[in-house]
N, C-alpha and C positions, 0 to 999 in steps of 0.2 A: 504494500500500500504506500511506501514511499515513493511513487509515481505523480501520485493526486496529493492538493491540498485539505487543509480538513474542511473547509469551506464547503467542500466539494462532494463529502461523502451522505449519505446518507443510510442510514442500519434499520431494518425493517426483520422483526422476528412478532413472533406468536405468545401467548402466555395464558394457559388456563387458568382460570382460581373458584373454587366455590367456599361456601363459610368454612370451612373446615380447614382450608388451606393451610391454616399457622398453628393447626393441630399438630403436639408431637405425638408418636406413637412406639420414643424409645424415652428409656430416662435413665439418671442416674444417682445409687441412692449406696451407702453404705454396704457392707458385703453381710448377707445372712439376713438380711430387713429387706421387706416386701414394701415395693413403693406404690402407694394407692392414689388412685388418678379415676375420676370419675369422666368416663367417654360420652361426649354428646351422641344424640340420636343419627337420625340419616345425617349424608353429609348435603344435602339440599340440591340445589341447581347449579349446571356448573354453567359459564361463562369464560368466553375468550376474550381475550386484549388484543388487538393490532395496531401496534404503536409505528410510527417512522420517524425517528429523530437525526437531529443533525447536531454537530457543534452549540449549535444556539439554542436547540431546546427541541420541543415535538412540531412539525409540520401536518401532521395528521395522528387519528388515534380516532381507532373505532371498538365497540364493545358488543359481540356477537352473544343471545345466547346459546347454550351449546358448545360444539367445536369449530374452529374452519378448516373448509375441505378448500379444493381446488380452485372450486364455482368461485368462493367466496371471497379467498384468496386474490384472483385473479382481478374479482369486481373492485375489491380494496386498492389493487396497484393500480388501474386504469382510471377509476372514477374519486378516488379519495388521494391519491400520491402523485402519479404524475403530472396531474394540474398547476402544484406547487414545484416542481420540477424546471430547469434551466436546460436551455444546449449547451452542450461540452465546449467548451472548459470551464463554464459558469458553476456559480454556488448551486448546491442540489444538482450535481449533473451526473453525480456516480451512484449506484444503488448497490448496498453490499447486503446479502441475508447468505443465510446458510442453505445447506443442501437436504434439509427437508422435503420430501416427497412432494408435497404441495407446493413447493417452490422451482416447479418446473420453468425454467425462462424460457423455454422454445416457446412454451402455451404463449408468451406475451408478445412474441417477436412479429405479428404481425403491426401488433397496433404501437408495439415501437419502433418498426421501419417505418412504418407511416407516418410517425413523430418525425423521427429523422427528413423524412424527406421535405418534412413542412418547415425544417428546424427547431423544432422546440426539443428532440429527445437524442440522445445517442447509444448503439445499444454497444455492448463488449462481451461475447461471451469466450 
């Protein structure tokens, strides 16, 4: 990544949470003493986060309930992130996520050659 400025980057990943989230379900207690911890009920609904941040703070962040799949994924980079997005070498002009399944970039490379050719997007795979 020493190629790009930080300006330039932007990090887009996924994140479940339901209430339970900051539930432990190990502990640590004395050797021979039994450590008693009263467990909440179901763990309720879960919820996803889709955040895109840069250097400066979040450009986008959506809150799905459920999981995101592909669909969803996909609708998040096109209609919620690239709006805010630059042509290369501007600020927001690099998009870094990991290689999670649902983070397929062929699935987007249409509607980012399409960016490109209008100039607003550039793709790098």
């Amino acid at each position: 990544m020493g190629g790009w400025r930080a300006n330039q980057l932007v990090f887009v990943d996924e994140s479940g949470v339901n209430p339970r989230t900051g539930e432990r379900i190990h502990g640590w207690g004395k050797k021979g003493r039994v450590i008693k911890h009263k467990a909440p009920g179901p763990r309720g609904e879960n919820f996803s986060v889709l955040p895109a941040m840069t250097i400066d703070g979040y450009i986008a962040c959506k809150i799905y309930s459920g999981s995101v799949n592909g669909t969803t994924f996909k609708a998040f980079i096109i209609d919620e992130l690239l709006p805010h997005c630059n042509p290369w070498p501007g600020p927001n002009s690099v998009i870094i996520m990991d290689n999670a399944k649902i983070h397929n970039v062929y699935m987007f490379g249409k509607h980012l050659m399409v960016g490109c050719r209008k100039g607003n997007y550039r793709q790098r795979l």
